[in-house]
N, C-alpha and C positions, 0 to 999 in steps of 0.2 A: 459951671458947676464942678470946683475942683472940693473933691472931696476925698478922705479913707474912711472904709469900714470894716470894723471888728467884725470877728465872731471865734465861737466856737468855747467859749469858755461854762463853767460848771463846775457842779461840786464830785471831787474824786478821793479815795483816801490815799495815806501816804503812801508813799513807792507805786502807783500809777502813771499815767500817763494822759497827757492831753495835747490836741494839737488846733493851734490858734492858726486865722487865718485873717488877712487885711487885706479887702478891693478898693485900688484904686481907682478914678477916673479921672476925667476934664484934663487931665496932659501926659506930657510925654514920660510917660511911667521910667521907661528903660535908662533915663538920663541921671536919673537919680538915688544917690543913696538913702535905704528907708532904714529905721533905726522900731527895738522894742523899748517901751519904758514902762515904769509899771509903778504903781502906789501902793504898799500896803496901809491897811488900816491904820489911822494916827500918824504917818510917819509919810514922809516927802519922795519925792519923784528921785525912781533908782533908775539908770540906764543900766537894759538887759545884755542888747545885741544890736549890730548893725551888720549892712550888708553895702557894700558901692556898686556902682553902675558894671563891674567888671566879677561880680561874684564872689569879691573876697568877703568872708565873714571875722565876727571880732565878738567877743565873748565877754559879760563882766566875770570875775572871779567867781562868783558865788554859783553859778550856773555853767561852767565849763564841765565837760563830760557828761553833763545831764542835760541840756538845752542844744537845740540845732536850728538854725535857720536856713532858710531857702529863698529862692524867688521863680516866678515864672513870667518871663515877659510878657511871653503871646499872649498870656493869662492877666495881664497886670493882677497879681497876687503876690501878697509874702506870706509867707508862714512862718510858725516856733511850733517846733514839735519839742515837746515836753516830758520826759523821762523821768525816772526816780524823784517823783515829788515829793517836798516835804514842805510841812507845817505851815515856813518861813517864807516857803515861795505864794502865801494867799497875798493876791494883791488883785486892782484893777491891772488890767495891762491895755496901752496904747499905744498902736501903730504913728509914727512919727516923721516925715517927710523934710531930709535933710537938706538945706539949700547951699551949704558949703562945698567948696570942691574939693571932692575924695584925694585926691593926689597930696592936698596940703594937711592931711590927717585931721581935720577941723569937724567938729561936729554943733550945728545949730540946726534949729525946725520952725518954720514959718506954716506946716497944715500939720493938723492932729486927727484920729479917727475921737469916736465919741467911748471908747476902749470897750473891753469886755472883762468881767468879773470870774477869777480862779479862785477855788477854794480848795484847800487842801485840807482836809479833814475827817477822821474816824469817827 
């Protein structure tokens, strides 16, 4: 039962905060780089953030300085803590499970969480 799951998502208004969280199970959590991606409304799969097996993190433009990511092995969890929200960031967002090797800067996803819904709105 190799699975991610979402949580944590809701409706907040702009310049809040929210922090997303993704459990993994069924494998070796720690070997793998996990990635955020996220849907807004009408419009196609954006990559947020990713993380590799050694803790380095990687940031899309539109979300650097306001978005952070984390991981906890012991935990198999990732998180996005979420800062200075705006508008633009409402989307589904999906925890995404890399099977490429972090070394070769390559990013693909063979498991997906079933994602969690941000709204960002007054």
């Amino acid at each position: 039962q190799v699975q991610l799951v979402e949580s944590g998502g809701g409706l907040v208004q702009p310049g809040g905060s929210l922090r997303l969280s993704c459990a993994a199970s069924g494998f070796t959590f720690s070997s793998y780089s996990l990635s955020w991606v996220r849907q807004a409304p009408g419009k196609g799969l954006e990559w947020v953030s990713d993380i590799d097996s050694r803790g380095t993190v990687y940031y899309a433009d539109s979300v650097k300085g306001r978005f952070t990511m984390s991981r906890d092995n012991a935990e198999n969890t990732v998180s996005l803590q979420m800062n200075s929200l705006k508008p633009e960031d409402t989307a589904v967002y999906y925890c995404a499970r890399d099977y490429t090797m972090a070394t070769m800067d390559t990013r693909d996803y063979d498991l997906w969480g079933q994602g969690t819904r941000v709204t960002v709105s007054s």
